[in-house]
C-alpha positions as CSV (number, residue, x, y, z in Angstrom):
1,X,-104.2,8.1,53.5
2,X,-105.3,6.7,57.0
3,X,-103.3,3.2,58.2
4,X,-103.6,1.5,61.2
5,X,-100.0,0.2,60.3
6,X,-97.5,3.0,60.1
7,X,-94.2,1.0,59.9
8,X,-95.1,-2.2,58.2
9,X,-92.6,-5.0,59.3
10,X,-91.7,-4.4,62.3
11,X,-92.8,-7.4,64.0
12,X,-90.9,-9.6,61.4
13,X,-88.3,-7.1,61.0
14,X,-88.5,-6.9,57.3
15,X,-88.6,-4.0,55.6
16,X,-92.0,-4.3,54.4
17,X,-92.7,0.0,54.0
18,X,-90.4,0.5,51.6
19,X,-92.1,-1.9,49.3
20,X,-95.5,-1.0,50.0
21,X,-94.0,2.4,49.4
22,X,-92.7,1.4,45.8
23,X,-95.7,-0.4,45.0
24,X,-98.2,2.4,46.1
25,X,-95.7,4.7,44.4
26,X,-95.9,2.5,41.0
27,X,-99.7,2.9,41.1
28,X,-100.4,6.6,41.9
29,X,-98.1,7.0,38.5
30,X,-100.4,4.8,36.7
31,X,-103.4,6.9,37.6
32,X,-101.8,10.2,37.7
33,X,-100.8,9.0,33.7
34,X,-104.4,9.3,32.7
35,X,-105.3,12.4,35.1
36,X,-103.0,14.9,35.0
37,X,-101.4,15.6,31.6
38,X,-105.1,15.7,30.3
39,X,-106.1,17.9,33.2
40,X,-103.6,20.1,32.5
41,X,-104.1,20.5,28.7
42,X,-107.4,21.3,29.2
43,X,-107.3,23.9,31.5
44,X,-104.9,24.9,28.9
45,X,-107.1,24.7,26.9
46,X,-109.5,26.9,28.5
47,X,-107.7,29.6,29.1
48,X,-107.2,29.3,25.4
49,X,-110.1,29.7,24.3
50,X,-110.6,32.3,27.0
51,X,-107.8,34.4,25.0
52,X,-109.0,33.7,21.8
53,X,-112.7,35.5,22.6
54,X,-111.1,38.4,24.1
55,X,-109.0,38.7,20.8
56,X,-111.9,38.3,18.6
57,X,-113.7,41.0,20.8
58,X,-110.5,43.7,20.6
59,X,-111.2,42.9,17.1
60,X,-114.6,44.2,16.7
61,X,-114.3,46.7,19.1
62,X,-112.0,48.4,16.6
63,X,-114.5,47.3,13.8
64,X,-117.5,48.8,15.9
65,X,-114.8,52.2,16.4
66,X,-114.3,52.4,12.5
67,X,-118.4,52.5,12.0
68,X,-119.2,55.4,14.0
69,X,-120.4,58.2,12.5
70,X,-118.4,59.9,9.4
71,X,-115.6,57.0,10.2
72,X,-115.6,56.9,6.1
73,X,-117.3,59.4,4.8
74,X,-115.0,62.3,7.1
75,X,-114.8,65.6,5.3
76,X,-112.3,68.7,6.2
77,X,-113.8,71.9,6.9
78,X,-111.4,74.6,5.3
79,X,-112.6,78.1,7.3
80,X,-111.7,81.5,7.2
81,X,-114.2,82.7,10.2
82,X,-112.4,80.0,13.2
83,X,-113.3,83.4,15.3
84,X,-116.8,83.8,14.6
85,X,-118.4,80.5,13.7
86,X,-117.0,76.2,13.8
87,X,-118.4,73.7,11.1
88,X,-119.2,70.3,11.4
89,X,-120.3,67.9,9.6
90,X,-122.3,64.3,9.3
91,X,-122.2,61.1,7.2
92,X,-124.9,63.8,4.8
93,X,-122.3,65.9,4.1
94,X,-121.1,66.7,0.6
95,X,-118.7,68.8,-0.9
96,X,-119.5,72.1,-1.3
97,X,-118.5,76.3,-0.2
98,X,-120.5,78.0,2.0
99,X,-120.6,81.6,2.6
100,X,-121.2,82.4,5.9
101,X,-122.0,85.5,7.6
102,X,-123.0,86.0,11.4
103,X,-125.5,88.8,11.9
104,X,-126.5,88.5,15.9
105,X,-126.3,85.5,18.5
106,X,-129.2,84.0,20.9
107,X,-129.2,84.9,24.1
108,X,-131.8,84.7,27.1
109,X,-134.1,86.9,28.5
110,X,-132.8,89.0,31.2
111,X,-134.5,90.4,34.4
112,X,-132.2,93.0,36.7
113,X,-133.4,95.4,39.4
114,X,-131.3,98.1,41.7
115,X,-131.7,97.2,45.0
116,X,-130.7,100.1,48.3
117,X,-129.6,99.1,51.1
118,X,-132.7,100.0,53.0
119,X,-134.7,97.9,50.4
120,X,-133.1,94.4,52.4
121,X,-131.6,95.2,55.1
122,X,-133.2,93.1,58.1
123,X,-134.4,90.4,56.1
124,X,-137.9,89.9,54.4
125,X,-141.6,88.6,55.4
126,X,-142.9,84.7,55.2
127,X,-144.2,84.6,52.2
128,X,-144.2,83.3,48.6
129,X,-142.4,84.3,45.7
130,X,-144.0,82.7,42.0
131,X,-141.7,83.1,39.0
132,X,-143.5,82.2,35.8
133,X,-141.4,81.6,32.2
134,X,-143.7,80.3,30.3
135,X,-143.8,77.6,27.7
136,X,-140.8,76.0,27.0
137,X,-140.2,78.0,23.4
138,X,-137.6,74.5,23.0
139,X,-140.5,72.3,23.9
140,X,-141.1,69.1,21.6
141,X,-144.4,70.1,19.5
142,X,-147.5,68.1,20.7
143,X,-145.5,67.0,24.3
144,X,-147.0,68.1,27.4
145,X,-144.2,70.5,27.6
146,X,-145.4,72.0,24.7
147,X,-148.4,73.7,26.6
148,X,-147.1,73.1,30.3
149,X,-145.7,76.6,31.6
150,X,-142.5,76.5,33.8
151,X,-143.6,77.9,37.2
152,X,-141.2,78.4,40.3
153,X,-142.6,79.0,43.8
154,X,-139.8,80.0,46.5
155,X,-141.3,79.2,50.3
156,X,-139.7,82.5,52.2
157,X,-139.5,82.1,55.5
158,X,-139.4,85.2,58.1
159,X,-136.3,86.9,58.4
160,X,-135.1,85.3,55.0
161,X,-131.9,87.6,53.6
162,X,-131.8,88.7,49.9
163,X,-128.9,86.2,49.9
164,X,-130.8,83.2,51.2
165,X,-133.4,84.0,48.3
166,X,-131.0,83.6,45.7
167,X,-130.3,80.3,47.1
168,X,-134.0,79.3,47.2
169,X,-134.2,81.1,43.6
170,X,-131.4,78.6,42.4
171,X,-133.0,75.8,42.9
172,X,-135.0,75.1,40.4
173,X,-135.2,72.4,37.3
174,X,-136.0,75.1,34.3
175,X,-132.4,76.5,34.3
176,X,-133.3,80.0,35.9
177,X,-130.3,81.6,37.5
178,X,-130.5,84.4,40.0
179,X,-127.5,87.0,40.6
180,X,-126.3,89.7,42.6
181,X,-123.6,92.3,42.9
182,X,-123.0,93.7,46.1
183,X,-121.9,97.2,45.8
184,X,-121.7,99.9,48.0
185,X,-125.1,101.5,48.5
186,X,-126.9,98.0,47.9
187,X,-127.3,94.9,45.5
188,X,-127.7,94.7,41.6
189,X,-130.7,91.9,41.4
190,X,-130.9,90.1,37.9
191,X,-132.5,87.0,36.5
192,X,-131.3,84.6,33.6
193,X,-133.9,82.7,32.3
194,X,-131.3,80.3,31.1
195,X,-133.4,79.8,27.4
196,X,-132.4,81.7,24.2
197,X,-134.4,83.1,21.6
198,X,-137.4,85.3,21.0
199,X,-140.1,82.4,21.4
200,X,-140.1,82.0,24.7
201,X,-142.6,84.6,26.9
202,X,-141.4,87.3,28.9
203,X,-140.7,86.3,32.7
204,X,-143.4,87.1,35.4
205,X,-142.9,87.8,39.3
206,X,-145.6,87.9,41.4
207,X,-145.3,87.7,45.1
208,X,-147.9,87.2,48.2
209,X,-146.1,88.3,51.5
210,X,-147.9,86.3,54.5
211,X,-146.0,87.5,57.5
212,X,-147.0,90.2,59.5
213,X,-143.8,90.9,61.2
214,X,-143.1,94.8,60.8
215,X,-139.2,94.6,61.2
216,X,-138.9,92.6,58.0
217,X,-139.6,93.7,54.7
218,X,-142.1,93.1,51.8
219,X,-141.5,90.7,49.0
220,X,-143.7,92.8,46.6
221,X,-140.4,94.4,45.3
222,X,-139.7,91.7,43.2
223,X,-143.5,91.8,41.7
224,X,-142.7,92.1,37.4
225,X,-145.3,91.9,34.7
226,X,-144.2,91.8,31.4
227,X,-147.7,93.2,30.6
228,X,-147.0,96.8,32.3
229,X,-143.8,97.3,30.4
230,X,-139.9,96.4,30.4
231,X,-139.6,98.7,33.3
232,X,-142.2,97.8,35.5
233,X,-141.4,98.3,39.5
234,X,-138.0,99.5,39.2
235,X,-137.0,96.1,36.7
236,X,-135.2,96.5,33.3
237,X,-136.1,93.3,31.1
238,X,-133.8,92.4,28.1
239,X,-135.9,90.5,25.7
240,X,-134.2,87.3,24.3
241,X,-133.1,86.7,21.0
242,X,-132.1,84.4,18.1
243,X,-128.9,84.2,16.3
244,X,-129.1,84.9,13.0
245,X,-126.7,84.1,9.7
246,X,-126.7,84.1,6.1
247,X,-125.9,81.2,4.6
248,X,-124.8,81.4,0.6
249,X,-127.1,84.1,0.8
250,X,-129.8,82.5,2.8
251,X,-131.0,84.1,5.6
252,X,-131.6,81.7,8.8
253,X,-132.4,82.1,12.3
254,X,-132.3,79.6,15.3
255,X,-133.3,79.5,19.4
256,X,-130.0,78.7,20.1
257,X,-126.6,79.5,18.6
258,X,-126.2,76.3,16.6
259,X,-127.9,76.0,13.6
260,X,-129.0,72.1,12.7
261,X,-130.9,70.5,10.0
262,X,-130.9,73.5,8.1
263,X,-127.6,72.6,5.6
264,X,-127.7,69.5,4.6
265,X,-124.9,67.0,7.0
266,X,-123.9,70.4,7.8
267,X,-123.9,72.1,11.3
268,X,-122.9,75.4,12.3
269,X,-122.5,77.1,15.8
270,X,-121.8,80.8,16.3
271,X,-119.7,82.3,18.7
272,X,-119.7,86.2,17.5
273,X,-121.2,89.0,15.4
274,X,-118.7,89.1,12.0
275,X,-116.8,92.0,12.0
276,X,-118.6,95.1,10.7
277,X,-117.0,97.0,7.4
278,X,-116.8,100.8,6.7
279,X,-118.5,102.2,3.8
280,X,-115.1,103.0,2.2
281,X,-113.7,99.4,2.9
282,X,-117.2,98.1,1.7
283,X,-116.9,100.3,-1.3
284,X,-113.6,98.5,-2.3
285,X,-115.0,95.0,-2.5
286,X,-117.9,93.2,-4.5
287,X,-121.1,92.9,-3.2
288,X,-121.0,89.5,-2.4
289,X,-117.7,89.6,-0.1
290,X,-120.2,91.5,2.5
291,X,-124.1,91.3,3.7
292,X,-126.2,94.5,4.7
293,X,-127.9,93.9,8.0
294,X,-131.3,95.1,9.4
295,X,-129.7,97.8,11.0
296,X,-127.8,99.2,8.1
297,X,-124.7,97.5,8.9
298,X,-122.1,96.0,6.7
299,X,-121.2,92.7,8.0
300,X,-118.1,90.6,6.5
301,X,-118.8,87.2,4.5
302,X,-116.6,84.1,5.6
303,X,-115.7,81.4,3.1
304,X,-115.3,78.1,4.1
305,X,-115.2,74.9,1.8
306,X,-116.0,71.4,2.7
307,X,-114.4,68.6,1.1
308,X,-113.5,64.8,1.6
309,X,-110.6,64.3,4.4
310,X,-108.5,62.0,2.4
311,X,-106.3,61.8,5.3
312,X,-108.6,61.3,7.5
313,X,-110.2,58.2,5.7
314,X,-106.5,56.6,4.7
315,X,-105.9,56.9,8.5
316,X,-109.2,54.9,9.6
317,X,-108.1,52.3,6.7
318,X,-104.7,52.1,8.4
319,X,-106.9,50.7,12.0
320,X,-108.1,48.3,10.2
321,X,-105.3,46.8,8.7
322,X,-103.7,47.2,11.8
323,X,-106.4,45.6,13.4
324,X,-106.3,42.8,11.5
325,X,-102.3,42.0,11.6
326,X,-103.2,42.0,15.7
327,X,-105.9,39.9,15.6
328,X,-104.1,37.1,12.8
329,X,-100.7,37.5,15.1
330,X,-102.8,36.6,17.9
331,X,-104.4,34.0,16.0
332,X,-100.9,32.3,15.2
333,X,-99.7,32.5,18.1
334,X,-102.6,30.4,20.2
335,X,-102.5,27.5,17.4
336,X,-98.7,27.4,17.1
337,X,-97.8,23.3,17.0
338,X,-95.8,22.1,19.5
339,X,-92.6,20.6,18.6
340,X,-91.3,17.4,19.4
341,X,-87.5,15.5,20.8
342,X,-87.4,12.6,20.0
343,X,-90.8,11.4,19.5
344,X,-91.6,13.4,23.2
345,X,-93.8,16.1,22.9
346,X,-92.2,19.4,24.5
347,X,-96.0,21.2,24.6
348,X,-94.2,24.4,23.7
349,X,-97.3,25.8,21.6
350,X,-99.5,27.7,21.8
351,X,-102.9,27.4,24.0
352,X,-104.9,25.7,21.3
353,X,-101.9,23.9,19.5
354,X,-102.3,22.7,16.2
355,X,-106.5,23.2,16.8
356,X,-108.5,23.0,13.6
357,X,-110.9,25.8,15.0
358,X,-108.3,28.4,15.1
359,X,-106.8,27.6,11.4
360,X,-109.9,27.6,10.3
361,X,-110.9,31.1,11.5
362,X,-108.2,32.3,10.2
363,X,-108.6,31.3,6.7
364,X,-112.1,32.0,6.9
365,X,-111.3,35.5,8.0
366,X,-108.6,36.0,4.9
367,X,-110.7,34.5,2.5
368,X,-113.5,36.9,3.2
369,X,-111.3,39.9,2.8
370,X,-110.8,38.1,-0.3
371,X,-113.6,38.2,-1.4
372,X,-114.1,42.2,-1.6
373,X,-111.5,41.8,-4.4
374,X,-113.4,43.2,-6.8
375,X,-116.3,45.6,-6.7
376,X,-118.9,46.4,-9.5
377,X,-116.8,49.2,-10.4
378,X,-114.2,47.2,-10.4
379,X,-112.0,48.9,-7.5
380,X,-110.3,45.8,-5.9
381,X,-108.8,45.6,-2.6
382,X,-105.5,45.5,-4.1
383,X,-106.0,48.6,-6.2
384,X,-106.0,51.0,-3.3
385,X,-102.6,49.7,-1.5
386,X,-103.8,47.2,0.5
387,X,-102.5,43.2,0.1
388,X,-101.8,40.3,2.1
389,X,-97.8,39.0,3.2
390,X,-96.9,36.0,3.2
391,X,-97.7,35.3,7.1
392,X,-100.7,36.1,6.2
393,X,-101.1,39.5,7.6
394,X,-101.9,42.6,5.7
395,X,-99.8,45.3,4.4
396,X,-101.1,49.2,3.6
397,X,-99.7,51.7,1.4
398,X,-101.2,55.3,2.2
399,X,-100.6,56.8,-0.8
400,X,-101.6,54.1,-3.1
401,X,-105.1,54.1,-1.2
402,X,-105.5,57.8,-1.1
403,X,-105.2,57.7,-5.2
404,X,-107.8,55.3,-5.5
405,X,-110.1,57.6,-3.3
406,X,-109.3,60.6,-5.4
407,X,-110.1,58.1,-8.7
408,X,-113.0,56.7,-7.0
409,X,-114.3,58.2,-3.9
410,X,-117.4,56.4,-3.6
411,X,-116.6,52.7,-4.6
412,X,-113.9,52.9,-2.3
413,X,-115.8,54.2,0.7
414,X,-118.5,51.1,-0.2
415,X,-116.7,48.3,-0.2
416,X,-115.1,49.3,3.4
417,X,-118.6,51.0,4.9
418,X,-121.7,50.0,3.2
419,X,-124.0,49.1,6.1
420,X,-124.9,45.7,3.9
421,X,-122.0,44.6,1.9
422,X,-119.1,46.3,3.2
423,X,-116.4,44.6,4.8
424,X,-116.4,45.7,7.9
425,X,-120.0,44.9,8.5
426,X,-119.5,41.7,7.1
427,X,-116.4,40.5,9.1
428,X,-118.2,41.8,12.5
429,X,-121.3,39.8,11.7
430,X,-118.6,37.1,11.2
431,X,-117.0,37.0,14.9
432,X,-120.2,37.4,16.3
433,X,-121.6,34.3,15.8
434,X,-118.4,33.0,17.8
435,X,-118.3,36.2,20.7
436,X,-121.8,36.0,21.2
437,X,-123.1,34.7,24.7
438,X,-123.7,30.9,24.1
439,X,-122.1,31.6,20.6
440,X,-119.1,29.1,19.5
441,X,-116.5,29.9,21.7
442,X,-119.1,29.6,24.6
443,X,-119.9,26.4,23.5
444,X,-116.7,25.2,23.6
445,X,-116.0,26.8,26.9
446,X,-118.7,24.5,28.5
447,X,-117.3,21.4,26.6
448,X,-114.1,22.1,28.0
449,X,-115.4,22.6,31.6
450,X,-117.5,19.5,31.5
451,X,-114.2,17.5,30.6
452,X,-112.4,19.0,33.2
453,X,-114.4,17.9,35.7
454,X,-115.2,14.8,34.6
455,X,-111.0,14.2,35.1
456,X,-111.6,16.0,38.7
457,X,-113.7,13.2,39.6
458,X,-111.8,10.4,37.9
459,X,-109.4,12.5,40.0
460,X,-111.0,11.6,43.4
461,X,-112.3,8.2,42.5
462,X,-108.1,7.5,41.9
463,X,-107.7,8.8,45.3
464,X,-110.0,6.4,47.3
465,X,-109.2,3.5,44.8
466,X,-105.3,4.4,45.9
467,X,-106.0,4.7,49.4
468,X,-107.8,1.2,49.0
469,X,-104.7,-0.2,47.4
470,X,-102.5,0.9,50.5
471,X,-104.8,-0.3,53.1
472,X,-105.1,-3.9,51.2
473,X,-101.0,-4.0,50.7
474,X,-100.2,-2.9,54.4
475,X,-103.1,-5.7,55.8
476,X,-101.4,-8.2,53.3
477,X,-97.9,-7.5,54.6
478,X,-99.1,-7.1,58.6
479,X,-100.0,-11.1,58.1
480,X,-97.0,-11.9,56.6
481,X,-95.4,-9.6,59.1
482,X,-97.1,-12.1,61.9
483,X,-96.6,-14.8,60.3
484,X,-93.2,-14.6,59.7
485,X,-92.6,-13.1,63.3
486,X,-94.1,-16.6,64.4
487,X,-92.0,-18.3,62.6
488,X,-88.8,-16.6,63.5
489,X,-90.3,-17.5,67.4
490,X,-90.8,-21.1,66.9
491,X,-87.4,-21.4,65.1
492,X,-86.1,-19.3,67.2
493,X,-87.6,-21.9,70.3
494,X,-86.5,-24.6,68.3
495,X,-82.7,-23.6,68.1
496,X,-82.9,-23.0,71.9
497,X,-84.1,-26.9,73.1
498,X,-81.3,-28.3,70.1
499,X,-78.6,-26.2,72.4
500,X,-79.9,-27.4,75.1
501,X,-80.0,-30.9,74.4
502,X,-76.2,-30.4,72.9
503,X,-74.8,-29.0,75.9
504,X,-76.5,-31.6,78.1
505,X,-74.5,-34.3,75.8
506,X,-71.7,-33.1,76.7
């Protein structure tokens, strides 16, 4: 605070500063009363609520992580063909065997060419080279890639090696792949079409050399139609084709080496042929331990059996409990009261001590867990090992809930994942109408904020009014400071002429 008057008194010798100092001193503690212990509960406040969202949000993060897919309706695939084939399954999964048998894979079609030495040796001729594959056989019916061929034109340039054409080759969007093996009289060529299965049409290469350069070579050695044969211009073409298993005696077939929509909730993905039995090991077991392929082959059947993963499902159950408990500790913890000595409050709470909202959450929160008590098949809560402490968290016993899922697979799984009713879905719809932006907690964020600075500007307004105080008390005590220094002169003249006039009695 600005003063013309730094050392008040001076003049009269009083020590005027140390009262204006006491007096300011008295004041600024009168206004700092009313500003800063409410300043500094609300920004406690605040952050409070700040820490109160982000537990609420933790919360249905692990809600949201226990209603993914087959959180509650997980099944365990028991296999005996790990080598050949994995199973996996969806929420439409049921319990069930299934005989599997794997009778060929997918693969792509396949292009490959023996190239000498003298066949690309100085480079090749400007030119273009036009790879056509077709129709996308993967193509979604009725989209344009559904009648759009995949065509690839390489720009060669003179001088081009067979190298830098595989480069040019490569980059493409339609998954083609071009390869070679250097060896020792030349290069092994071969294309990858990158798409399995039979649908797709055969690869075609036709080439137009523009350069007329005679030390560089033609590009029409990498001309193939499909249409003159698998062998045309020095080529051998390997047509694709789809994998193929037998499914509880079904047979199916698929583009690619997983097999979906085809078993109900179940999908299976090959990785090899089955292993092939002898005619005498055949002849040893019944009929239905082996399948007969097209080629006459005796192929070994694979048993594998799907059933609920009780395990699996207690252990989801388990998060949610646990969950909960971290979310209700939390929940103590911000609305803990503070505690008092001797009527003086210690603000040794929480954040949001003793706050209505929080309390009220909470009981909301337990009373709705409640609620699911009892189901129409009467399955409660409490039947399948889960209850509430007396701190109000929740306890789970594994075992307990894994009996009622054996006695009552179903009713259990509803009242925990039904997309309408179940818990779960419930309590997130719950908190969301406090996490959501401009939701509760939002709203009481800006409430706070508006408070705070309404105290920020009382704040300032305590400042000048303080600063006003000083300058009024230190212009006060500068004219009694000059007054009384004018009175200490005159008496001080005064005493001066009475000794004078004594000693001239004398």
């Amino acid at each position: 605070m600005a003063s013309s008057i730094t050392s008040a008194g001076v003049a009269s010798g009083m020590d005027f500063e140390s009262i204006i100092t006491v007096m300011v001193d008295a004041k600024k503690a009168s206004y700092e009363k009313n500003t800063t212990i409410p300043k500094q509960l609300t920004q406690l406040e605040i952050s409070g609520v700040a820490s109160l969202k982000s537990s609420l949000e933790k919360f249905q993060d692990a809600l949201s992580a226990l209603t993914e897919e087959s959180s509650f309706n997980a099944r365990k695939v028991t296999s005996t063909g790990g080598d050949y084939f994995s199973i996996s399954t969806n929420d439409e999964a049921s319990n069930m065997d299934l005989d599997v048998t794997v009778l060929s894979l997918a693969a792509s079609e396949k292009l490959a060419k023996k190239l000498n030495t003298a066949d690309v040796e100085g480079g090749f001729k400007a030119g273009t080279i036009k790879i056509n594959l077709g129709v996308d056989p993967n193509a979604e019916p009725g989209s344009d890639a559904a009648t759009k061929e995949r065509v690839i034109e390489v720009k060669v340039e003179d001088g081009d090696t067979i190298e830098d054409l595989r480069k040019k080759i490569n980059d493409n969007d339609y998954g083609l792949t071009a390869n070679l093996i250097k060896g020792k009289d030349g290069y092994q060529l071969s294309f990858d079409t990158g798409k399995t299965g039979t649908a797709g049409s055969a690869i075609k290469i036709e080439t137009t050399t523009t350069g007329t350069d005679a030390k560089y070579k033609n590009l029409d050695i990498f001309n193939f139609d499909p249409a003159k044969g698998d062998t045309d211009n020095g080529f051998t073409r390997t047509a694709g084709t789809d994998a193929k298993i037998v499914a509880n005696g079904v047979t199916l077939t698929s583009n690619t080496n997983t097999f979906k929509d085809v078993i109900s909730g179940v999908e299976v993905t090959v990785k090899k042929v089955s292993e092939t039995l002898t005619d005498e090991e055949a002849a040893k077991l019944d009929p239905s331990k082996y399948v007969v392929g097209d080629d006459g082959k005796k192929y070994k059947v694979y048993n594998n059996t799907i059933s609920q993963d009780t395990e699996a499902v207690a252990k989801k159950v388990e998060e949610f409990v646990n969950a909960y408990n971290t979310l209700a500790t939390a929940l103590d913890a911000l609305s803990a009261r503070n505690t008092y000595t001797d009527g003086k409050n210690n603000y040794d709470g929480g954040a949001l001590a003793g706050d209505t909202t929080v309390t009220s959450l909470k009981s909301q929160l337990s009373s709705m867990i409640s609620s699911f008590s009892v189901t129409s098949n009467g399955v409660s809560l409490f039947d399948m090992g889960i209850d509430f402490e007396k701190d109000g968290t929740l306890s789970f016993e594994s075992s307990e809930f894994k009996g009622a899922l054996e006695d009552n697979y179903n009713a259990v799984i509803k009242i925990f994942a039904d997309k309408e009713t179940g818990i779960i879905n419930k309590l997130d719809s719950f908190v969301e109408d406090y996490t959501k932006s401009q939701g509760t907690l939002d709203s009481w964020t800006e409430q706070l904020n508006r408070e705070l600075a309404d105290i920020e500007d009382k704040e300032l307004r305590n400042a000048e009014y303080l600063e006003a105080y000083e300058a009024s008390l230190r212009k006060k005590y500068a004219s009694l400071d000059t007054m009384m220094a004018q009175n200490n002169n005159a008496l001080n003249s005064l005493n001066s002429i009475m000794s004078s006039l004594n000693y001239n009695k004398k």
